[in-house]
Each structure stands twice: as C-alpha cells, then as structure tokens.
LOPARO-884320 format. One line per field, with one value per residue (C-alpha): residue number from 1; residue in one letter; x negated, y negated, z. Coordinates in Angstrom, 2 decimals, m for minus. Each point is the difference from the previous one (the first is absolute). Example, Ala and Ser with C-alpha at 12.3 -4.5 7.8 and 13.67 -1.06 7.14 Angstrom:
// residues 2
resi <- c(1/2)
resn <- c(A/S)
X <- c(m12.30/m1.37)
Y <- c(4.50/m3.44)
Z <- c(7.80/m0.66)
This chain:
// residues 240
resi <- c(1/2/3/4/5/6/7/8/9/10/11/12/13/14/15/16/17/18/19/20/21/22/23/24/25/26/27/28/29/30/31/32/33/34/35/36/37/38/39/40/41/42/43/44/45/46/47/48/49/50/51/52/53/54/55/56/57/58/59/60/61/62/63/64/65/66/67/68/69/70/71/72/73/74/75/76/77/78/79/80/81/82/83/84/85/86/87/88/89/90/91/92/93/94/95/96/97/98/99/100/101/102/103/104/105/106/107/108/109/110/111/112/113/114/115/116/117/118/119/120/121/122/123/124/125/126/127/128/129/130/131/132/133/134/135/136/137/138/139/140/141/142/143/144/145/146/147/148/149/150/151/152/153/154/155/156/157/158/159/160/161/162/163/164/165/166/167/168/169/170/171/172/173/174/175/176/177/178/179/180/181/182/183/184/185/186/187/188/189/190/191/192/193/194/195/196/197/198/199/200/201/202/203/204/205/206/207/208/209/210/211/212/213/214/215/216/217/218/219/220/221/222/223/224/225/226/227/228/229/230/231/232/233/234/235/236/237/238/239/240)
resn <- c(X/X/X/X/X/X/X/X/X/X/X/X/X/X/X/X/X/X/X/X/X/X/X/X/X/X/X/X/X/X/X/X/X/X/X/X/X/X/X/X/X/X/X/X/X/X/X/X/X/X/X/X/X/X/X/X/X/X/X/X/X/X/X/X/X/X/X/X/X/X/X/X/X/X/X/X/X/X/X/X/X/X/X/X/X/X/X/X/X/X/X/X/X/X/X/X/X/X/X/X/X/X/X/X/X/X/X/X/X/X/X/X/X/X/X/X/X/X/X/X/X/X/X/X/X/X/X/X/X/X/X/X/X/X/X/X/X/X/X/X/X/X/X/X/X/X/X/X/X/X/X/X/X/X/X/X/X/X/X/X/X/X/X/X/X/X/X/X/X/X/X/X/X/X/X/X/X/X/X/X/X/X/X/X/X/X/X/X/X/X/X/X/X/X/X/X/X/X/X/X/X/X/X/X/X/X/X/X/X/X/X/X/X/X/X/X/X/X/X/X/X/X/X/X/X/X/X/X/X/X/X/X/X/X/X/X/X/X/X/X)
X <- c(m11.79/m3.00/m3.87/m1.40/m3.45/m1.23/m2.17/m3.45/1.23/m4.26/m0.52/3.06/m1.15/m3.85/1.46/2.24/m2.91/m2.32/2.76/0.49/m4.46/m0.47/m0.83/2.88/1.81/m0.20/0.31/3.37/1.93/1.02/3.09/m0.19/1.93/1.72/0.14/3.56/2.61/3.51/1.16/0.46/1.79/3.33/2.97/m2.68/2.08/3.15/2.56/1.23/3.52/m1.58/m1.95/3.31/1.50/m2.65/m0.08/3.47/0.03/m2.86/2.27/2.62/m2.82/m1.04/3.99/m0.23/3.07/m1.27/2.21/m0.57/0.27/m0.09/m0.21/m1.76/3.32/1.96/m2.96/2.60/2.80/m1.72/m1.56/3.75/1.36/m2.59/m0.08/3.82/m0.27/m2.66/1.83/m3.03/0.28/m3.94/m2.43/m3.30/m2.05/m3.59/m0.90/m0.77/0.71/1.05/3.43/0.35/m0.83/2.61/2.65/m0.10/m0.13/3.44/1.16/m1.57/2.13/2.91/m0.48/m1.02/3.54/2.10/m1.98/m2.72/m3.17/m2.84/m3.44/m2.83/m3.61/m1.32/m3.63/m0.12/2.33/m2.49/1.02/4.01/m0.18/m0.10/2.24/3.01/m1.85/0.97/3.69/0.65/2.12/m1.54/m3.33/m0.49/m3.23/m1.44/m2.22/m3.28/m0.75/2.88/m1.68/2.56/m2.03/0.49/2.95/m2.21/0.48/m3.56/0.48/m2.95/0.12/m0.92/0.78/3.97/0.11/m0.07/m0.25/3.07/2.32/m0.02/m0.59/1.87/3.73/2.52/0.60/m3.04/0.54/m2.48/0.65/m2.18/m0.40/m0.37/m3.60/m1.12/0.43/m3.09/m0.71/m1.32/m2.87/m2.53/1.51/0.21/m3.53/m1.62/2.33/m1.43/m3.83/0.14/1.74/m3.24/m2.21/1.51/1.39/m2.56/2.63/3.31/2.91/m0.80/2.63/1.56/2.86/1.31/3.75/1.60/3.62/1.18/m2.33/m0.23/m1.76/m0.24/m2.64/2.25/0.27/0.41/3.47/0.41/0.98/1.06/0.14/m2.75/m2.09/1.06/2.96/2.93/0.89/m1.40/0.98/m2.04/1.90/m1.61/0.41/m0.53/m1.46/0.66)
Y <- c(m2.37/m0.59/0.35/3.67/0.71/2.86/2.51/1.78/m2.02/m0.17/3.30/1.03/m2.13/1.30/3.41/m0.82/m1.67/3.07/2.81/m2.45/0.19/m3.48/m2.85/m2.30/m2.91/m2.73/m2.94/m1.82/1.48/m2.67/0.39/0.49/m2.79/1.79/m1.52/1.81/m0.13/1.36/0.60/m3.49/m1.32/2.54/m2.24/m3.33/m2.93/1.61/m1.86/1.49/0.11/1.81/2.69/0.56/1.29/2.10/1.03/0.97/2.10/1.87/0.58/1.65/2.41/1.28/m0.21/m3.04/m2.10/m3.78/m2.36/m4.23/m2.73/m3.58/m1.67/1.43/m0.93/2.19/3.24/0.92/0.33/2.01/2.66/0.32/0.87/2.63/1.53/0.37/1.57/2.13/1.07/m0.57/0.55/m0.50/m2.66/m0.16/m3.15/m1.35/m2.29/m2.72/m4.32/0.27/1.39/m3.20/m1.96/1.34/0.45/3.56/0.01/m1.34/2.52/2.89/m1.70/0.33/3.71/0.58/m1.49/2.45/3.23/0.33/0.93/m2.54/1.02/m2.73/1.17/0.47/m0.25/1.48/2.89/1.56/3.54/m0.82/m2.82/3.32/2.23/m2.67/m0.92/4.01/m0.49/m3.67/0.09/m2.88/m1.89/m3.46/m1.70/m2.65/0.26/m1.91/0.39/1.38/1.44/m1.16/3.03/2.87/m0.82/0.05/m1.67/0.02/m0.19/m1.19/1.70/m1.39/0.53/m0.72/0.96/3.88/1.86/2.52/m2.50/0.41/3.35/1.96/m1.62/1.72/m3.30/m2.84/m3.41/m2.74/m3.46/m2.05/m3.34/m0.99/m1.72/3.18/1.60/0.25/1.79/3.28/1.89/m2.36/m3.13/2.25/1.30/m3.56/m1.30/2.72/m0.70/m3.67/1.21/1.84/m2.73/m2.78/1.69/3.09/2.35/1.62/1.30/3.54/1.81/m1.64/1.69/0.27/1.15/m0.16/1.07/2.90/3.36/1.99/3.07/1.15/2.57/3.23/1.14/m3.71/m0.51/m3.53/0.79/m3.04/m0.22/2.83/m1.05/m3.88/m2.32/1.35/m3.53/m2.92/m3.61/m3.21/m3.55/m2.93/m2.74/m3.83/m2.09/m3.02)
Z <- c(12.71/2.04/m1.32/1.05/0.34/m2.35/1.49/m1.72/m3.20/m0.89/0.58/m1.82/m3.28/0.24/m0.40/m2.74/m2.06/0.96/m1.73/m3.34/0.47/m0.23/2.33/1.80/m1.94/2.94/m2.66/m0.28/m3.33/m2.43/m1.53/m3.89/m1.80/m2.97/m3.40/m0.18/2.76/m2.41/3.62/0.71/m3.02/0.83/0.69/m0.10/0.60/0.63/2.07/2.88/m1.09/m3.14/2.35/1.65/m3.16/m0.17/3.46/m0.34/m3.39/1.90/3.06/m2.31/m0.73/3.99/0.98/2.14/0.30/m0.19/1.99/m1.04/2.57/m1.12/3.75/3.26/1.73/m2.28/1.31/3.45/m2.20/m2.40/2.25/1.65/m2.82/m1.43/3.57/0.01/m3.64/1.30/2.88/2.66/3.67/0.58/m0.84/0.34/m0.88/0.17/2.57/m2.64/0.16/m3.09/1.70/1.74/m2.92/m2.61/2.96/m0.01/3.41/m0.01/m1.76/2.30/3.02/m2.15/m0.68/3.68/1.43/m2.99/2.02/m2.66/2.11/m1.33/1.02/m0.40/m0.30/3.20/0.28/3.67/m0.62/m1.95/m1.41/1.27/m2.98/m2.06/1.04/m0.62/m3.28/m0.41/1.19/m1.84/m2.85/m1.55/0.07/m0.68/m0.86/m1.99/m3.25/0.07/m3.36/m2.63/m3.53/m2.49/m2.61/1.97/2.72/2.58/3.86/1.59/3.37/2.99/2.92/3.44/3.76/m0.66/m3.35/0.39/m3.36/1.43/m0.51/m3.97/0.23/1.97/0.23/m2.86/m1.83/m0.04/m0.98/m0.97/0.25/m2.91/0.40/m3.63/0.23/1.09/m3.79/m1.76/m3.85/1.41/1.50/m0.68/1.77/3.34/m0.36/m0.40/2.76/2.52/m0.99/0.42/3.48/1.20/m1.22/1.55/2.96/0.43/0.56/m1.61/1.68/1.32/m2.31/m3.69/m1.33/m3.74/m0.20/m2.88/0.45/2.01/0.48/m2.97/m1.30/m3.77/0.35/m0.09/m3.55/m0.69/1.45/2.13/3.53/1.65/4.18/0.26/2.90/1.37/m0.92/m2.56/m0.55/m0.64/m0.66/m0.89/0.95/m1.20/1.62/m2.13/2.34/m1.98)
C-alpha cells in the first residue's frame, strides 16, 4: 500500500476546531499510562497448546469445524481431504508465500490435474479476481493473528491478498499456523499499533472473522450463511 498525499487536511482541521469553538491541538498527544490494564492479564502466560483448547471450545460456539495438523508436510494431505468432504470444484486462494512455504502450493497442482479449477489472486485482473471469488466454492487464506477468546482469524489484506477470497466463496477455510494464536483482542490491537509506529503504515483493510457469516438480530434467532460463507473451517497447522 503506497503513501497518499492528503489534500486540504489544515483547512479541514481549522474547521473542525472552529465548530467544537476552541483553538487547534497541534501538540503531540501522550498516551495515558493506566494504573489498571485487567485487559492484559486474560489468558497471561498461557501456553499455546493451552490457548488452543480455548480456541477450540470457542469454535464449537460460532460452528466452525477446527481441523489439527502436527507437520507442514502433512498441510497437502489435509486440504485434499477436507476439499473431497466438501465436495469443491472451485478454489480460490490468496496470492500469499506462505503457500509456498507450508507446501500448499503442492497441493493446488494436485487439485488442478483432478479438474478442480484453482484461481490464485491476481493482482492485475482486478475486478475478474472477484467475480470467481463469487463462483469459488471454497476460499483459502491464512490467519495473521488467531484470537484464542473470541475464535477470531484477523486477516491483512494487501495487493494479493484480496478480502473476497474469505468472503464470498460458500465454504472458507483458514489455515493457522499455531504461533499466530494470541489470548484475544488485545494482543491484535497492540500488534497493529507497534505496526504503524515502526513501519508508519497498516495494511489498507484488517479483517476479523470469526467462523462462518451469521446474523442473530431477527427476533433473536441465529441465522447462519446470511450474507458470506455458510461454512467455515480453521486447520492449524504445528509448525514444530
């Protein structure tokens, strides 16, 4: 995501102190340092094999199936066999290293030569990245950060990581490297601030899925599938 230059952003903030009738803020803002921070001390010093058990009871809560993986090597397999359980003829992925790294790759080659149609994010298709996003039967990303607390895959966007691709498919699975499990909220928060300190930017569009698309605001009554994936499935995957 490149650095854009904002336009009238002066003017804009003069008028904005003028309506609250006072004169402009231009000093930096310290950050208060609270004598109480509960939200830090949920889950403190877990293990990650102990936030997986809790990640897992949550995920039995938001109907997403959780799939283990002790070995990257054992990943291929894995993703065979939920696609064949699934029943998927389409696949759409991110365009992410990560699919080299844990062999995934391997596995969309596989797919490809059985007649499953395996579309990788295509920066320079633009809006045609979408409409088989639309068509796919399943979409496969990573997590960047998994909340153990709340079940929650937070995903990064970026120029081949297009937010479709967990949204619009029927089924959507995550792949969770098991580092990437953190207590809750709070961990992912932090981790995005010390992001735009260090790096001055963050990625143009964060996501926070947890499980398939649900909605319980009629009369109270959980509708699952109501406006993005009916399915969804987390497989973590033990890097050790």
């Amino acid at each position: 995501m490149g650095t854009e230059r904002i336009h009238h952003k002066e003017r804009f903030l003069n008028q904005i102190a003028k309506s609250l009738g006072r004169e402009r803020i231009k000093t930096p803002v310290e950050r208060p340092v609270w004598k109480q921070q509960p939200q830090k001390e949920v889950y403190k010093g877990f293990s990650q094999d102990q936030l997986v058990d809790i990640l897992k009871k949550q995920c039995e809560n938001i109907h997403t199936q959780v799939v283990e993986v002790e070995r990257k090597e054992s990943l291929p397999s894995e993703l065979e066999r939920l696609t064949d359980q699934i029943g998927g003829k389409s696949i759409v992925s991110w365009d992410d290293p990560r699919f080299q790294e844990y062999r995934v790759n391997q596995y969309f080659q596989k797919a490809s030569s059985k007649g499953v149609d395996v579309h990788i994010w295509d920066r320079d298709l633009g809006d045609e990245n979408i409409h088989k996003a639309e068509k796919a039967d399943i979409g496969i990303t990573f997590s960047d950060i998994t909340l153990a607390e709340s079940g929650t895959v937070v995903l990064f966007s970026d120029n081949g990581k297009g937010r479709s691709v967990s949204l619009l498919p029927t089924v959507y699975i995550a792949i969770i490297p098991k580092k990437s499990i953190v207590p809750r909220m709070t961990q992912a928060t932090s981790y995005i601030h010390r992001m735009q300190q260090e790096e001055g930017k963050v990625p143009s569009c964060i996501n926070f899925i947890s499980g398939p698309s649900n909605s319980a605001d009629i009369e109270m009554d959980l509708v699952v599938g109501v406006h993005g994936p009916v399915q969804a499935y987390y497989v973590i995957v033990d890097e050790d």
